[in-house]
Steps between C-alpha positions, in 0.01 A plus 500: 500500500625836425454862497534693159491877430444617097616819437399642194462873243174642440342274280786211438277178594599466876104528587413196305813339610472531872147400449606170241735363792274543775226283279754254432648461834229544721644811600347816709523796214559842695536875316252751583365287763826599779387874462146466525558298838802750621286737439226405698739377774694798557143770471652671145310503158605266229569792252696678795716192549515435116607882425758496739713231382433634138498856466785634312766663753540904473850646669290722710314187677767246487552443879130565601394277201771192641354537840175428321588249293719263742233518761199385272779247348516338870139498461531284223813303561304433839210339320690319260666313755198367676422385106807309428596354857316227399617428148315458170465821409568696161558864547521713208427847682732769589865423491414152692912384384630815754241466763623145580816552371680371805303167457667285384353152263221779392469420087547876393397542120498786280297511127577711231320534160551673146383896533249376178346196717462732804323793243266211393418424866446872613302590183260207548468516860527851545290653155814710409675615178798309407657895570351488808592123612854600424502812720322361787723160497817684520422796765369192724853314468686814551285555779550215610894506475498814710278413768739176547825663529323746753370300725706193468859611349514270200432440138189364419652357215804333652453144430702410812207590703312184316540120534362472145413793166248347296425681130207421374626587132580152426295288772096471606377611857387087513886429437614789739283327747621151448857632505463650893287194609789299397730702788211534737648095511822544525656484843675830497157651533359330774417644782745416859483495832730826489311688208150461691725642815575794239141539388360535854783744646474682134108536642580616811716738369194623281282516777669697703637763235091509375354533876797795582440648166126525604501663813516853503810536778765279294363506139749738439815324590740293289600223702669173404314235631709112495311190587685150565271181660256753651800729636452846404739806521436819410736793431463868361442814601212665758485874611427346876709244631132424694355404166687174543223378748267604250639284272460184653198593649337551130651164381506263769175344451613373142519103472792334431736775730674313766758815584509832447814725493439832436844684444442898383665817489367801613590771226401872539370626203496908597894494562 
């Protein structure tokens, strides 16, 4: 049993693809689905939640906008991992290869198509001009280049961020398909003892960046937040030393802590 993320540009077959393998394999298919349900978790509109992560950056707004944008990304990273601690799921939302990057044995896929395949798709789907397709199609990939590199630091296009690039040039979304249910077999990808230890202490992590991010006296803080076996430290900066107590108070209650160590640095942001 595995876990596999499709990423995929505007329009380049992932949808169908996501949704062939989870047919085929018996699989949970999740997209849309993680922000409706973060969304109602966390008390924020679905458009609110979906703007956020992909409104185009201005320089004026950049660090109020990345406040924004990691804190309804814990949302979201929060609810994915309640999704995928189990296994058997297909996610082919946003950027599902960097939210569980540091899970390991996840099947991380990425599927690119000819520009005149993906102007078929958006003109048939989408009513548009072949003008039009063209336009929209590229200002959502640069889009969605730029929103990548700003809130993760990488190239959406690097292939080293992918177990496997499929082009669908050459090969059918049924072949695609067959091809990753081949390594959903192979035992590279199989879930371990130590990679369901990652999954849970990646969700605890999530949780406790999403409930901080959500209450109004630490929403505002960047604060590195490590999880091993249930063991959680967290480091960073606070304007009162006191806001330590806070902390742990506002987290405590999470399952799957065992220990807390909160470690912060009082900085004084008037001298």
């Amino acid at each position: 049993m595995s876990i596999i993320t499709v990423s995929r540009g505007t329009f380049s077959g992932g949808n169908n693809l996501a949704e062939c393998l989870a047919k085929k394999l018996g699989y949970k298919a999740l997209s849309r689905e993680i922000l409706v349900e973060a969304a109602e978790r966390y008390g924020i509109s679905e458009s609110d939640l979906s703007n956020a992560i992909m409104a185009k950056p201005a320089i004026e707004e950049r660090l109020s906008l990345k406040i924004d944008r990691i804190r309804y990304l814990s949302f979201i990273q929060a609810t994915l991992c309640d999704h995928v601690k189990d296994d058997n799921v297909v996610y082919y939302g946003h950027a599902g290869h960097l939210l569980l990057k540091n899970v390991c044995r996840v099947i991380k896929v990425k599927v690119i198509a000819p520009m005149e395949l993906r102007v078929t798709f958006a003109m048939e789907r989408m009513k548009l001009s072949q003008e039009e397709a063209i336009s929209y199609i590229r200002r959502m990939d640069k889009y969605r280049q730029k929103w990548t590199k700003f809130l993760y630091g990488v190239d959406w296009n690097d292939p080293s961020l992918y177990d496997l690039v499929l082009s669908l040039k050459e090969i059918s979304i049924q072949t695609a398909c067959n091809m990753i249910s081949i390594m959903t077999e192979a035992p590279e990808f199989q879930l371990t003892e130590e990679s369901k230890r990652a999954i849970a202490d990646l969700a605890i992590e999530s949780r406790i960046k999403a409930k901080l991010a959500s209450d109004s006296k630490t929403r505002n803080y960047f604060l590195k937040i490590e999880a091993k076996d249930g063991n959680v430290k967290i480091s960073g900066r606070v304007r009162n030393i006191n806001d330590e107590n806070t902390i742990r108070e506002i987290v405590r209650d999470i399952p799957g802590i065992k220990t807390i160590d909160c470690s912060c640095i009082q900085y004084y942001p008037n001298s």
